[in-house]
N, CA, C and O atoms as a GROMACS GRO file, in nm:
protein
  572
    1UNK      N    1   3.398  -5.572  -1.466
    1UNK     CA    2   3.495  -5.463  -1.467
    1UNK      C    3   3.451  -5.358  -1.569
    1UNK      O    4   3.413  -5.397  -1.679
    2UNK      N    5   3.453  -5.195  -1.533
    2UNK     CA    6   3.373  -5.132  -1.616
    2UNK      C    7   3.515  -5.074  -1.729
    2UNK      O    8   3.628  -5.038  -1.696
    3UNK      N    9   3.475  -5.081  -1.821
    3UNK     CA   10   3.603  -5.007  -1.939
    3UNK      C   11   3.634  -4.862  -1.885
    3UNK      O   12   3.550  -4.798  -1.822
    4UNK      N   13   3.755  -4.818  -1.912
    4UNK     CA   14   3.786  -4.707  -1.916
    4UNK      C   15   3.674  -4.591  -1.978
    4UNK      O   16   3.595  -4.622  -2.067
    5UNK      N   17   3.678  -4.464  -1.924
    5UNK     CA   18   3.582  -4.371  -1.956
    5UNK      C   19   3.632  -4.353  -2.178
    5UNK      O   20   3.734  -4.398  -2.229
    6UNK      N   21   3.541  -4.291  -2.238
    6UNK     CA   22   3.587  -4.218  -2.339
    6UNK      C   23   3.692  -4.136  -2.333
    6UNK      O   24   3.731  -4.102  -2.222
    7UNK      N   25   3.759  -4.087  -2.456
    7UNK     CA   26   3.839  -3.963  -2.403
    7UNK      C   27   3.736  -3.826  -2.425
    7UNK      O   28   3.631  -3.838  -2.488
    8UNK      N   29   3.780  -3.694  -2.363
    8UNK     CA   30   3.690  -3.562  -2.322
    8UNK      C   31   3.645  -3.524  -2.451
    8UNK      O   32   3.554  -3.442  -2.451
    9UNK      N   33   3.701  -3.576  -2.595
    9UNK     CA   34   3.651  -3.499  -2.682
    9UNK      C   35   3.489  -3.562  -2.731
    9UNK      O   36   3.399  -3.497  -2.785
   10UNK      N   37   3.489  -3.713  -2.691
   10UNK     CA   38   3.347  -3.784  -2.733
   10UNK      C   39   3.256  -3.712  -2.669
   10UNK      O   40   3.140  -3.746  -2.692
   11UNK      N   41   3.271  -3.622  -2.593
   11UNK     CA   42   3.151  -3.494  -2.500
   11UNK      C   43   3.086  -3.404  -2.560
   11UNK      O   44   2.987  -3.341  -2.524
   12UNK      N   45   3.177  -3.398  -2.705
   12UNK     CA   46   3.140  -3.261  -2.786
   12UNK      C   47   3.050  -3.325  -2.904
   12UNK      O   48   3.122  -3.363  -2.996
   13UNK      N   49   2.941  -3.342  -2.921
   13UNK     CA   50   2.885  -3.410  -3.062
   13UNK      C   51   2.848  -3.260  -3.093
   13UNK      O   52   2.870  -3.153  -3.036
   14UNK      N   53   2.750  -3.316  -3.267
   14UNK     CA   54   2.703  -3.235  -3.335
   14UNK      C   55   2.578  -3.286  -3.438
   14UNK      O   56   2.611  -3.356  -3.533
   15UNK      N   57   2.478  -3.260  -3.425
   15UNK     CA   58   2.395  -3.348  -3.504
   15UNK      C   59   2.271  -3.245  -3.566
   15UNK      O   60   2.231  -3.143  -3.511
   16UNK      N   61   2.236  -3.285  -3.660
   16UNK     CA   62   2.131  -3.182  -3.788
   16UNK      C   63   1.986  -3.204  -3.693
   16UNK      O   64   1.964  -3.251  -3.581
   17UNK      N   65   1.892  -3.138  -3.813
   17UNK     CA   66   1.756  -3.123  -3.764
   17UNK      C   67   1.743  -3.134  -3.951
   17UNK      O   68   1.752  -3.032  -4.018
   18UNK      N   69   1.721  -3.273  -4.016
   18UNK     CA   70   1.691  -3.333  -4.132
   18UNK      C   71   1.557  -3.228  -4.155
   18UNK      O   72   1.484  -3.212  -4.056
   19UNK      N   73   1.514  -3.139  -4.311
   19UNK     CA   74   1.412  -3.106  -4.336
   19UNK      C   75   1.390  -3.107  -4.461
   19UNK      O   76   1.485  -3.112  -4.540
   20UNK      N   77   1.271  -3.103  -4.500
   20UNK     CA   78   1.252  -3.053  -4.641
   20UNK      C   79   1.079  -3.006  -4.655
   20UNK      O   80   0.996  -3.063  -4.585
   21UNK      N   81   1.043  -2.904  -4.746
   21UNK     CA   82   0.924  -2.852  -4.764
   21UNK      C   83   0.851  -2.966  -4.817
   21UNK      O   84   0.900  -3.026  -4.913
   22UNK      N   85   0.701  -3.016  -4.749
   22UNK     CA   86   0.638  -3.088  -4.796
   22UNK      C   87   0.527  -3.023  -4.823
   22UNK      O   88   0.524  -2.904  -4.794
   23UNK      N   89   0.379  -3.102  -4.902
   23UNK     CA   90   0.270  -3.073  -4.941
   23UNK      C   91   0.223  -2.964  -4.890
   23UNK      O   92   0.199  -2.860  -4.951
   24UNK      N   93   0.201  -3.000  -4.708
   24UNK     CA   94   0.151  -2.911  -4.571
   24UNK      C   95   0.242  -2.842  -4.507
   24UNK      O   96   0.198  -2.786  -4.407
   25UNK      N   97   0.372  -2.823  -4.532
   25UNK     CA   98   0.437  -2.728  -4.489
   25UNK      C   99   0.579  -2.785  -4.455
   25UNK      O  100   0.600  -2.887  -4.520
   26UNK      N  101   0.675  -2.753  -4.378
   26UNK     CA  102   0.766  -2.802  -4.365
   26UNK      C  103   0.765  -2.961  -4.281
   26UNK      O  104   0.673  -2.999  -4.208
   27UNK      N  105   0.864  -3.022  -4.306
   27UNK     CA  106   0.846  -3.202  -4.242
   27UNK      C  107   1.046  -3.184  -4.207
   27UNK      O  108   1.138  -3.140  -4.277
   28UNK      N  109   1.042  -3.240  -4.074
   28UNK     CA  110   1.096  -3.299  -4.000
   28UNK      C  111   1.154  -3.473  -4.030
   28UNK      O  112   1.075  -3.567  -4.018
   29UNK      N  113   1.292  -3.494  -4.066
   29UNK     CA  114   1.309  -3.650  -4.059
   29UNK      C  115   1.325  -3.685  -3.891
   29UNK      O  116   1.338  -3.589  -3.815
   30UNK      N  117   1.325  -3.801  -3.844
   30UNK     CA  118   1.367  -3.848  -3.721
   30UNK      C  119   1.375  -3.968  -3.696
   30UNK      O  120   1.275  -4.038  -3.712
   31UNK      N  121   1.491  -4.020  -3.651
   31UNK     CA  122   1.502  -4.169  -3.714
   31UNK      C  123   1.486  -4.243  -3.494
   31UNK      O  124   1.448  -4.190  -3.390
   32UNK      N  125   1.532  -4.360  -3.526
   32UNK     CA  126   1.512  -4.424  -3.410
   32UNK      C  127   1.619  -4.455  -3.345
   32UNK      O  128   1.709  -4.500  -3.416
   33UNK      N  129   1.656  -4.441  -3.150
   33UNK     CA  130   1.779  -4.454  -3.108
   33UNK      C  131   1.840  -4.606  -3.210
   33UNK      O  132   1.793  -4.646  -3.316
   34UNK      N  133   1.937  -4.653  -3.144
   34UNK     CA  134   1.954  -4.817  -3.217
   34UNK      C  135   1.893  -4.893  -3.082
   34UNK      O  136   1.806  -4.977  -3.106
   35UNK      N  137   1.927  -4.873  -2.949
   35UNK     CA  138   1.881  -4.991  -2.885
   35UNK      C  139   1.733  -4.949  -2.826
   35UNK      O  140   1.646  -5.033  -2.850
   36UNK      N  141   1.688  -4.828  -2.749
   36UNK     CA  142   1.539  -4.791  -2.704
   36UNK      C  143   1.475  -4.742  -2.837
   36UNK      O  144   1.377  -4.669  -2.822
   37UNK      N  145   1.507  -4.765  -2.944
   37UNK     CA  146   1.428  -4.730  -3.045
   37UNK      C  147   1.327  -4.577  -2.984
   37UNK      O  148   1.206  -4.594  -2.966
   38UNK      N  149   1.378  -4.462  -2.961
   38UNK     CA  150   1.313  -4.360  -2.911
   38UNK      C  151   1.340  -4.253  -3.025
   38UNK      O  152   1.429  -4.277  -3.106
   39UNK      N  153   1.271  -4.141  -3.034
   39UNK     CA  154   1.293  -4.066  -3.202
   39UNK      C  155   1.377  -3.972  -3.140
   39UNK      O  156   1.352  -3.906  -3.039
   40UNK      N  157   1.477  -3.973  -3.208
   40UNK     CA  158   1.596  -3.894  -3.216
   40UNK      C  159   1.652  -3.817  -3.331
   40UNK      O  160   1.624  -3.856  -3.444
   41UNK      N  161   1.718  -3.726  -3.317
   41UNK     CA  162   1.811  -3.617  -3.428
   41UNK      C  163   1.922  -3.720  -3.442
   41UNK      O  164   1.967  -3.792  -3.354
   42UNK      N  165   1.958  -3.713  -3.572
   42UNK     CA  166   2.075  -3.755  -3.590
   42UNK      C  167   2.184  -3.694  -3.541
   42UNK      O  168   2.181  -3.571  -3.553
   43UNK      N  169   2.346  -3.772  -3.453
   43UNK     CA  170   2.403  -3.695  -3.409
   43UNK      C  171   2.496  -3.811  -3.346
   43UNK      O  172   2.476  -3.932  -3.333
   44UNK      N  173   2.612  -3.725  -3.308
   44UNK     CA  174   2.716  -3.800  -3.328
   44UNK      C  175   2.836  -3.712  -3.249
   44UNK      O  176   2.821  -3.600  -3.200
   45UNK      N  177   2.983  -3.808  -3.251
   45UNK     CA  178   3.086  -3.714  -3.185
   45UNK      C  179   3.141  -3.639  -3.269
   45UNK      O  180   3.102  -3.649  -3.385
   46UNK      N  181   3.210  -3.577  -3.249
   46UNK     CA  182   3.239  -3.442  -3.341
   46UNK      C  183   3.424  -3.490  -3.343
   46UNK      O  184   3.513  -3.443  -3.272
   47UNK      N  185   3.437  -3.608  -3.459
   47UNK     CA  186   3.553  -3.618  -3.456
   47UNK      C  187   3.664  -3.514  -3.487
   47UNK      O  188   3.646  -3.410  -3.550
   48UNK      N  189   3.794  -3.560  -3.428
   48UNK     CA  190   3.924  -3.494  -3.431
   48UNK      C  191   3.948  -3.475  -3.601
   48UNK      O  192   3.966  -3.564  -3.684
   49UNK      N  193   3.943  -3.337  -3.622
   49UNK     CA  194   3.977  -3.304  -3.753
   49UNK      C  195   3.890  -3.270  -3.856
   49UNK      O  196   3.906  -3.238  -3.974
   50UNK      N  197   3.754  -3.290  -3.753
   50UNK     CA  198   3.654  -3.250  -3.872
   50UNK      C  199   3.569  -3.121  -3.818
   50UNK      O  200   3.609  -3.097  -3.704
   51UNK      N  201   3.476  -3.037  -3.853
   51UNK     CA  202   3.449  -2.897  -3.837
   51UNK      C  203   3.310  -2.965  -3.738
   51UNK      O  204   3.290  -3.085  -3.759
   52UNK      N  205   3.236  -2.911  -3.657
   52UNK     CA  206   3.086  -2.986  -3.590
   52UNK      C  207   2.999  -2.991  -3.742
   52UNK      O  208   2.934  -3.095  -3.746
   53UNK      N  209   2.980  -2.905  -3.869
   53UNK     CA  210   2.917  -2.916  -3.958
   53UNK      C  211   2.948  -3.039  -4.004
   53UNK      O  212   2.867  -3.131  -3.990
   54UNK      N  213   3.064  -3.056  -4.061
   54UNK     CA  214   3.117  -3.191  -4.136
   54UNK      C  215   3.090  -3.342  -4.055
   54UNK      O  216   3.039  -3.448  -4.090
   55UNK      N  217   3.137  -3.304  -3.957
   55UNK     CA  218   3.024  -3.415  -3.800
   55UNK      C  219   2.931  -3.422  -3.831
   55UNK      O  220   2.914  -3.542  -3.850
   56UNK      N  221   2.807  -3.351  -3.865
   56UNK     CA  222   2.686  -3.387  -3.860
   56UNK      C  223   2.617  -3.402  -3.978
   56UNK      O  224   2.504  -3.447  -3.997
   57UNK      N  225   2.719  -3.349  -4.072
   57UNK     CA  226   2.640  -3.425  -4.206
   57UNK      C  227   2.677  -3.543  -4.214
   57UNK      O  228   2.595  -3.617  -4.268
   58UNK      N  229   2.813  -3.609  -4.167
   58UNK     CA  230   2.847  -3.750  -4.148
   58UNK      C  231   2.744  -3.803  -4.095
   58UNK      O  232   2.690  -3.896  -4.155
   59UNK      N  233   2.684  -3.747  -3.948
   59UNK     CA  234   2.594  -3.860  -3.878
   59UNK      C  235   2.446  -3.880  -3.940
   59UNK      O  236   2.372  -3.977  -3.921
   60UNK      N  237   2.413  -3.746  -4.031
   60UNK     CA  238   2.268  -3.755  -4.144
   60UNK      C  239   2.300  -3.866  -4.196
   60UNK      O  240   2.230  -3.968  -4.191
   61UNK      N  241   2.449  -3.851  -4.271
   61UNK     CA  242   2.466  -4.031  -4.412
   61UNK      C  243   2.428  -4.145  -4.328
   61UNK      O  244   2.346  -4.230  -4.362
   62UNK      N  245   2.504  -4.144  -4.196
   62UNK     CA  246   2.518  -4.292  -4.135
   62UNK      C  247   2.387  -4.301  -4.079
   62UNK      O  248   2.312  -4.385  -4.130
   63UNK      N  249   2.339  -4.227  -3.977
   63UNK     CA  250   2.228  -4.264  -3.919
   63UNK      C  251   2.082  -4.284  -4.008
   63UNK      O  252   1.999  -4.374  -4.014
   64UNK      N  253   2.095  -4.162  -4.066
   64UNK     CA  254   1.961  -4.109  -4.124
   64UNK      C  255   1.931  -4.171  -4.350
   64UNK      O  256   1.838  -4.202  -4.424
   65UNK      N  257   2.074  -4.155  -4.357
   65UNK     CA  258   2.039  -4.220  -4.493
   65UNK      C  259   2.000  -4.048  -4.604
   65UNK      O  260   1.936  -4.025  -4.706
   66UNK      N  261   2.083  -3.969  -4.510
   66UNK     CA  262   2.033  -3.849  -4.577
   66UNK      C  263   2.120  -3.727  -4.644
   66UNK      O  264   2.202  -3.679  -4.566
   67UNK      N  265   2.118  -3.682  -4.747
   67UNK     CA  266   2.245  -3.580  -4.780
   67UNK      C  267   2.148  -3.412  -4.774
   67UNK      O  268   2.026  -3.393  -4.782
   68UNK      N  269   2.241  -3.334  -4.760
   68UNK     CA  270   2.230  -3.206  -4.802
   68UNK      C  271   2.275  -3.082  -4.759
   68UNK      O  272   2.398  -3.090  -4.766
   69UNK      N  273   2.236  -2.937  -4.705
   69UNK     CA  274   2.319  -2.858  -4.704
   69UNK      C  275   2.282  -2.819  -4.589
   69UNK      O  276   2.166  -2.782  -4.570
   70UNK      N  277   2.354  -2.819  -4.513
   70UNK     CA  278   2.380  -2.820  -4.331
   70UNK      C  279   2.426  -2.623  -4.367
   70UNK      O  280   2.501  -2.566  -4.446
   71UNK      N  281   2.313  -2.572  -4.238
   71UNK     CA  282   2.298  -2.389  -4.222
   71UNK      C  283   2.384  -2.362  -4.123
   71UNK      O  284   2.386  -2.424  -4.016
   72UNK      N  285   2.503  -2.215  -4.172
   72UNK     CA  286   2.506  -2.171  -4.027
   72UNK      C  287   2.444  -2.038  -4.017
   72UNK      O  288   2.412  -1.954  -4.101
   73UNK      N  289   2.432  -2.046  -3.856
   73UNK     CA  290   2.466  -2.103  -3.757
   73UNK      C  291   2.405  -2.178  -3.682
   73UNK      O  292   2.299  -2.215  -3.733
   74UNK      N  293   2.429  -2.225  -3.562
   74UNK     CA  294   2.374  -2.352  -3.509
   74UNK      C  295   2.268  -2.310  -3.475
   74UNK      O  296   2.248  -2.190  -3.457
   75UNK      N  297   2.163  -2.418  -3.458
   75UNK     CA  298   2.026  -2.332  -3.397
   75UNK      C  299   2.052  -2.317  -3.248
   75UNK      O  300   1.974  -2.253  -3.178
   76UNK      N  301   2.151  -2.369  -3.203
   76UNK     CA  302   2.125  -2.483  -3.056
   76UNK      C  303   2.201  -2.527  -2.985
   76UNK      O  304   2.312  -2.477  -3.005
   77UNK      N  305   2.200  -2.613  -2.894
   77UNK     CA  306   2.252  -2.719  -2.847
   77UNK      C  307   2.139  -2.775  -2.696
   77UNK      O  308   2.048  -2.721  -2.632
   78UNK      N  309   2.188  -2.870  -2.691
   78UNK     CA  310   2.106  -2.981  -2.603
   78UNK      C  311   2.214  -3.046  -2.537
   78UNK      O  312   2.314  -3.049  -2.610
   79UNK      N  313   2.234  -3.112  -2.400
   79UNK     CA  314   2.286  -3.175  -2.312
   79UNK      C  315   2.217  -3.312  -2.294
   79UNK      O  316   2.095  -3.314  -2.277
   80UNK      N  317   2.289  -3.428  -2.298
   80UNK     CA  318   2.251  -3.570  -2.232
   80UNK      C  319   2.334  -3.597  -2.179
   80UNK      O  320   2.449  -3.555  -2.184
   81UNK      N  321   2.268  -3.706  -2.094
   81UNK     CA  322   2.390  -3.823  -2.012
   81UNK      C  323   2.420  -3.903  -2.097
   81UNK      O  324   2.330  -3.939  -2.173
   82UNK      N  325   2.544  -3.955  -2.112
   82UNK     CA  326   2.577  -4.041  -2.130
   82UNK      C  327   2.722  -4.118  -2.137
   82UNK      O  328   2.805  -4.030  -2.162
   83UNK      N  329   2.781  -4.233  -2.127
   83UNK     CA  330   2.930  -4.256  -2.090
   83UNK      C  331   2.919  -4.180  -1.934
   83UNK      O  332   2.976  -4.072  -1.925
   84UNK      N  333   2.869  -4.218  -1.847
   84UNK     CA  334   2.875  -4.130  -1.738
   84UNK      C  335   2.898  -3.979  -1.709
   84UNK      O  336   2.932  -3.934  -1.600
   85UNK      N  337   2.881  -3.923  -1.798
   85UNK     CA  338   2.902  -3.782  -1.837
   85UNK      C  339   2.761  -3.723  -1.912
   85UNK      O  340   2.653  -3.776  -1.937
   86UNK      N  341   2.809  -3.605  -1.931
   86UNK     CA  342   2.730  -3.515  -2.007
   86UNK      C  343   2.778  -3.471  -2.154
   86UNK      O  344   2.872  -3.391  -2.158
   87UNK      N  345   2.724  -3.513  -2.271
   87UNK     CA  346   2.711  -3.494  -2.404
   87UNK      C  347   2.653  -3.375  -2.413
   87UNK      O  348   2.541  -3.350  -2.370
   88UNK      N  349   2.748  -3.275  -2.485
   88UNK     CA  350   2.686  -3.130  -2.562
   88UNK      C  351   2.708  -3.148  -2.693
   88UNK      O  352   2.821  -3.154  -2.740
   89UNK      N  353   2.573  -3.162  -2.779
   89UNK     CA  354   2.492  -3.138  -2.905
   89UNK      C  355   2.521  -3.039  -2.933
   89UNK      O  356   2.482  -2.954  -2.853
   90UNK      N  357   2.611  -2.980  -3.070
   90UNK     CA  358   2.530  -2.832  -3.106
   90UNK      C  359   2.448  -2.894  -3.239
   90UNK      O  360   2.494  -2.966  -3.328
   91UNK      N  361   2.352  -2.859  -3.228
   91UNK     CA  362   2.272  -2.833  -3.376
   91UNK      C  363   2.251  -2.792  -3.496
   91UNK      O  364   2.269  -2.672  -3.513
   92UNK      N  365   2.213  -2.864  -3.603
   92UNK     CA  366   2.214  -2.722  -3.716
   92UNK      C  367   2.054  -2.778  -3.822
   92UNK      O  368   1.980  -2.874  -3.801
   93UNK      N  369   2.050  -2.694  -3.909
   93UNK     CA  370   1.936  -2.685  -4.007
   93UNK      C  371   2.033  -2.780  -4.106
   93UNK      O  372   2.153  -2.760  -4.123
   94UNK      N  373   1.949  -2.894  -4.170
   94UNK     CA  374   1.988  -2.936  -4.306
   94UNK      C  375   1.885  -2.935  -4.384
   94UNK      O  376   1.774  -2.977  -4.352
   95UNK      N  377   1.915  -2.887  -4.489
   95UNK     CA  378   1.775  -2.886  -4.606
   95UNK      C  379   1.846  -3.010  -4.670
   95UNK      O  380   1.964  -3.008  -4.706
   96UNK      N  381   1.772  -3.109  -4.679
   96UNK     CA  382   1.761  -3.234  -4.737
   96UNK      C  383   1.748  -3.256  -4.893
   96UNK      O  384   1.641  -3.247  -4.952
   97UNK      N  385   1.855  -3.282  -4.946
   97UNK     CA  386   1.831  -3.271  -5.113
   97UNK      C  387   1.813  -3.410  -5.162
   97UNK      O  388   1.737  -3.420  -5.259
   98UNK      N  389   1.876  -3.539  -5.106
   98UNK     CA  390   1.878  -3.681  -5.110
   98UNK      C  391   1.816  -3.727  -5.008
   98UNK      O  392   1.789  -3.665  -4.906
   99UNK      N  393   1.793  -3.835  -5.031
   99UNK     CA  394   1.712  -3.958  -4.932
   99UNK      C  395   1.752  -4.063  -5.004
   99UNK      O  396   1.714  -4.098  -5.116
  100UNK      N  397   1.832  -4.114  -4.930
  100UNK     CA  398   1.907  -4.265  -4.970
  100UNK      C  399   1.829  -4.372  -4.948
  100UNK      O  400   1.757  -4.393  -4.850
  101UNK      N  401   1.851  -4.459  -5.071
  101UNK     CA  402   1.740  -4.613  -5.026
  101UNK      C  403   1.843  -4.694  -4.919
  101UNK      O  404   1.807  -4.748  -4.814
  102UNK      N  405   1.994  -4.690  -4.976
  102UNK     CA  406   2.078  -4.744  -4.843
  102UNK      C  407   2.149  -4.688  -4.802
  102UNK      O  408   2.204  -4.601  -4.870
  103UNK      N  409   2.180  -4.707  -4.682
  103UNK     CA  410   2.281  -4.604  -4.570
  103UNK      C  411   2.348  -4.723  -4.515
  103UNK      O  412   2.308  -4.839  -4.524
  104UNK      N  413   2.498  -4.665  -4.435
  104UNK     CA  414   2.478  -4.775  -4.359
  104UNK      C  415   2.489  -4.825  -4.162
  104UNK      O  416   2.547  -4.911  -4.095
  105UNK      N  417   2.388  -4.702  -4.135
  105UNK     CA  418   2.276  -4.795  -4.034
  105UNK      C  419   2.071  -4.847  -4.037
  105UNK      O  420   1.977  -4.885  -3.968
  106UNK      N  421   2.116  -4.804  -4.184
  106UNK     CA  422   1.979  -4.879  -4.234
  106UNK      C  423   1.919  -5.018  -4.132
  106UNK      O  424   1.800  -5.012  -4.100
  107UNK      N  425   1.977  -5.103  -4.098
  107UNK     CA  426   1.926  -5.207  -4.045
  107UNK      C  427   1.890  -5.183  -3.904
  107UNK      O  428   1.815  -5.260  -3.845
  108UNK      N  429   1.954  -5.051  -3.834
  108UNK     CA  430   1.932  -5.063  -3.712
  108UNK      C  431   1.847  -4.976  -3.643
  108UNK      O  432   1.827  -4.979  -3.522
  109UNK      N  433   1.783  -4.875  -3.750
  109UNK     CA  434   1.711  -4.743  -3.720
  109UNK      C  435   1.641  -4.726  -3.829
  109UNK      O  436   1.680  -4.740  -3.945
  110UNK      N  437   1.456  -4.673  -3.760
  110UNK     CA  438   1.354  -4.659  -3.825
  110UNK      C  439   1.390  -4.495  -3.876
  110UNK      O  440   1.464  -4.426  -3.805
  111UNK      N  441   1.341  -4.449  -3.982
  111UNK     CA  442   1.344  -4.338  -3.973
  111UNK      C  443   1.186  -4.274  -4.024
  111UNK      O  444   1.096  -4.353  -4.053
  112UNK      N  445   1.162  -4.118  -4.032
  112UNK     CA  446   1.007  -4.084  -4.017
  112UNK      C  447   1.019  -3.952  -4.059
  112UNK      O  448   1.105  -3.881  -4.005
  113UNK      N  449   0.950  -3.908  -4.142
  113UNK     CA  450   0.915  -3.731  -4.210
  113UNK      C  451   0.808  -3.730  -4.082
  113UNK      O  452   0.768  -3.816  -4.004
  114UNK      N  453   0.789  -3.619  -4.097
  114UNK     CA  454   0.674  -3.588  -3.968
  114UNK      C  455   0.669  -3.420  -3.946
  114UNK      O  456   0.759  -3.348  -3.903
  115UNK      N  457   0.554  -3.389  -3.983
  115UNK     CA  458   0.523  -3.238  -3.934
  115UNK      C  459   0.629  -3.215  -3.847
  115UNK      O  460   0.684  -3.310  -3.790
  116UNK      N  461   0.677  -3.059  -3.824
  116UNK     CA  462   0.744  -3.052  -3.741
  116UNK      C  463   0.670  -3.006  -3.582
  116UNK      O  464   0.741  -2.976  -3.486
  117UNK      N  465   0.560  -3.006  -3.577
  117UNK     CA  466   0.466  -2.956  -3.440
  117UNK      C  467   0.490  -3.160  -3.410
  117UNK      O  468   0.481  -3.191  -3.291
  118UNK      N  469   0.511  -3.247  -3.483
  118UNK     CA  470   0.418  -3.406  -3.432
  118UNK      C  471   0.652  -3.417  -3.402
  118UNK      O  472   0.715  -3.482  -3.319
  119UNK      N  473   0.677  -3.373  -3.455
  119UNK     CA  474   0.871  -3.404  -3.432
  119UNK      C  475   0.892  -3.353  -3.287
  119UNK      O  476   0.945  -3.407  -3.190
  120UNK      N  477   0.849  -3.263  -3.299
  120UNK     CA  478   0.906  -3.142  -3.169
  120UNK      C  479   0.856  -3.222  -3.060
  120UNK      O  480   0.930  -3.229  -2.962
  121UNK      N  481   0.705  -3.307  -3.054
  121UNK     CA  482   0.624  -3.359  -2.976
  121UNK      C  483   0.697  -3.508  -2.947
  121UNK      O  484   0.701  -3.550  -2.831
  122UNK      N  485   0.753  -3.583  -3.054
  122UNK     CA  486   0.783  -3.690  -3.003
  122UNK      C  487   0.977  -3.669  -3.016
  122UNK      O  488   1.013  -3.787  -3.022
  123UNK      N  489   1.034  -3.630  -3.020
  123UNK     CA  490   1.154  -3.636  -2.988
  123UNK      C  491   1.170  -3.638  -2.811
  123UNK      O  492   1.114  -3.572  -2.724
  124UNK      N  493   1.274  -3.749  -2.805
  124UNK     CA  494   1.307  -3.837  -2.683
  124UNK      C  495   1.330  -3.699  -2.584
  124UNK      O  496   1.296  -3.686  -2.467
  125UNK      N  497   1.400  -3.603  -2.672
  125UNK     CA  498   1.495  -3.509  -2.538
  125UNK      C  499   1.406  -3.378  -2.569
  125UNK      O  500   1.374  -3.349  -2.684
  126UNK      N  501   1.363  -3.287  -2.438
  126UNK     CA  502   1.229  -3.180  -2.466
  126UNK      C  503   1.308  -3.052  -2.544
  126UNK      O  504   1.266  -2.970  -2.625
  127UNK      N  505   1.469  -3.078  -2.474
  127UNK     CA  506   1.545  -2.947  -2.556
  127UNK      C  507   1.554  -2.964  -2.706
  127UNK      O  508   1.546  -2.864  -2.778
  128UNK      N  509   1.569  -3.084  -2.759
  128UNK     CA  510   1.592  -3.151  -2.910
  128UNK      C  511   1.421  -3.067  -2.981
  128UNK      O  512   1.400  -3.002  -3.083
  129UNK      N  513   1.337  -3.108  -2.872
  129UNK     CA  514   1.206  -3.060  -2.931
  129UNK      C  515   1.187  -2.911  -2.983
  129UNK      O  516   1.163  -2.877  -3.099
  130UNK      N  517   1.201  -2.831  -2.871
  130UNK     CA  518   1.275  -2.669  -2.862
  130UNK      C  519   1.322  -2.640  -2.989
  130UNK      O  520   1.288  -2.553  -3.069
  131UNK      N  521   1.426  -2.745  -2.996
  131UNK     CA  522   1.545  -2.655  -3.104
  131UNK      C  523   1.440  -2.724  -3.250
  131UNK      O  524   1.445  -2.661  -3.355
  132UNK      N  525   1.387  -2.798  -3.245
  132UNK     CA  526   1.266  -2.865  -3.415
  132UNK      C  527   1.174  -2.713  -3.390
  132UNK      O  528   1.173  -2.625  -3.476
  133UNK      N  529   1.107  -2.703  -3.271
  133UNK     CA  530   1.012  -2.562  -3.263
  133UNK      C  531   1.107  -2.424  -3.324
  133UNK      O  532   1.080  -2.338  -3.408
  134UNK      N  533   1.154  -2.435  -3.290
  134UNK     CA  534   1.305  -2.302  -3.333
  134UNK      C  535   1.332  -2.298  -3.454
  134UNK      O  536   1.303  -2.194  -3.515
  135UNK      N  537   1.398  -2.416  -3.530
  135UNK     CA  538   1.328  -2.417  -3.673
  135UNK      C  539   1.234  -2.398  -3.751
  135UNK      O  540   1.260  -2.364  -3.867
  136UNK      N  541   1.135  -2.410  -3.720
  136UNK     CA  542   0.992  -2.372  -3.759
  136UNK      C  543   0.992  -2.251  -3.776
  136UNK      O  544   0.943  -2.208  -3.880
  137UNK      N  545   1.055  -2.144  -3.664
  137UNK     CA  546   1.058  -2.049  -3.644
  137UNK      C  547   1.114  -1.946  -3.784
  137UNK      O  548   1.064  -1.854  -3.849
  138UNK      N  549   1.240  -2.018  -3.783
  138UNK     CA  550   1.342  -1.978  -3.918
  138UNK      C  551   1.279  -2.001  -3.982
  138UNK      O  552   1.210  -1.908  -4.021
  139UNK      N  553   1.254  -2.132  -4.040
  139UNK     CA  554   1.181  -2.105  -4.156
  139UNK      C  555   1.095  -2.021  -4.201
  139UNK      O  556   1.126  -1.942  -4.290
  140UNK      N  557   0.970  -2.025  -4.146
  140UNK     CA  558   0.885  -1.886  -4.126
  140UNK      C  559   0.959  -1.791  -4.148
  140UNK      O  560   0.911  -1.733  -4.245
  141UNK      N  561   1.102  -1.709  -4.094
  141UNK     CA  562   1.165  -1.602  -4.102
  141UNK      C  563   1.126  -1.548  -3.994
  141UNK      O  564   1.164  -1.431  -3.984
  142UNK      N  565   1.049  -1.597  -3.885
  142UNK     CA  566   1.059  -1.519  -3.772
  142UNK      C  567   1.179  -1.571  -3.670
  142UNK      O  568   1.145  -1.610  -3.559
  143UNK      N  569   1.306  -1.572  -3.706
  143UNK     CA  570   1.416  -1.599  -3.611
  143UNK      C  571   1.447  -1.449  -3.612
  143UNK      O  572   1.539  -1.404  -3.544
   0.00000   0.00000   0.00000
């Protein structure tokens, strides 16, 4: 017997694009789904009562193990399936000031700095990739 659907608001997530300036230029975090282990943005539903920013710095702590200062405006958004439906992502820039030794989905997700040309390349969803290329962009200052 299949459970009842979600209710319409679990449709709306909101999830960062983790960064910080490294040696070679800017780096990309990207941690791992929990069950296909595939590299993903952190991201999440955009609970009742909280702003999509405040959503997605929540899903940096939980997923990613990460704090800092989430940009507006959004870079983005991206569409998935999922719950038999379609999930709309909006996106944003976080400049990364912490990196936590514990979080807590530490046990269930790898996470990874990574150039952002090698992020854009392996992120699961090609629009997620887009919006890491798009960043690059900002940064540079050519947005």
């Amino acid at each position: 017997m299949r459970d009842s659907p979600p209710p319409s608001w679990y449709y709306r997530q909101s999830g960062v694009i983790p960064y910080r300036h490294g040696v070679d230029g800017p780096e990309v975090l990207l941690i791992t789904s929990r069950t296909r282990k595939r590299w993903i943005l952190p991201k999440g539903v955009v609970e009742p009562g909280l702003s999509a920013i405040a959503s997605a710095a929540n899903e940096a702590f939980e997923e990613a193990g990460v704090k800092g200062r989430v940009a507006e405006p959004s870079l983005g958004s991206f569409s998935y399936a999922k719950w038999d439906g379609d999930c709309t992502v909006e996106v944003f820039a976080m400049a990364v000031e912490e990196v936590l030794d514990d979080w807590p989905e530490r046990a269930e997700r790898t996470r990874r700095w990574m150039p952002l040309a090698e992020a854009a390349g392996l992120a699961d969803d090609p629009e997620a990739g887009d919006l890491i290329r798009g960043l690059g962009k900002v940064l540079a200052g050519g947005a």
